[in-house]
C-alpha positions, 0 to 999 in steps of 0.5 A: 456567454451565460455562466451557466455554461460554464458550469459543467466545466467548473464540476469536472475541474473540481471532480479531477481535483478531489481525485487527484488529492485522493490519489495523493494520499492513498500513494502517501498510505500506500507508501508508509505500508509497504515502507513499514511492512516490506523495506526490503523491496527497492523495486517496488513502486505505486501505481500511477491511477487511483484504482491502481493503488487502492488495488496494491494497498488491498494486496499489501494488507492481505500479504501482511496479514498472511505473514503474521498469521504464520509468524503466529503459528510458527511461534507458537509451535517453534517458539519466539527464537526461531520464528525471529531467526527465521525472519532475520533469514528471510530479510536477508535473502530478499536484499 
């Protein structure tokens, strides 16, 4: 048999692998995020597929966005010591 006929078989075995390494390191990306920005969420975890995790990233970094913009305006109306209590508050409701 040719090897041409092989070669279909060669560009899908290199395209399953190129996804599953982009998998890999978007979960580890995804991962050092939510580890760093919510540390108080032992439930949660990645999504098995490559979309799945990109759409979670997405999610994660607009939550993280949202929270640090009312942070912002809450230190600035109430001033640094409130707004830090009341994130100390909040840690501790979510354990």
């Amino acid at each position: 048999m040719s090897t041409l006929a092989f070669e279909p078989f060669a560009r899908i075995e290199e395209l399953e692998a190129k996804q599953e390494e982009a998998l890999g390191y978007a979960t580890r990306l995804l991962e050092h995020f939510v580890d760093e920005h919510f540390p108080y969420n032992p439930d949660w975890k990645p999504l098995p597929e490559l979309v799945g995790v990109l759409t979670q990233l997405d999610n994660a970094m607009t939550i993280a966005r949202d929270y640090k913009a009312r942070i912002e305006v809450l230190e600035g109306r109430c001033g640094i010591g409130i707004a830090q209590r009341l994130i100390l508050w909040v840690k501790s409701v979510i354990k």
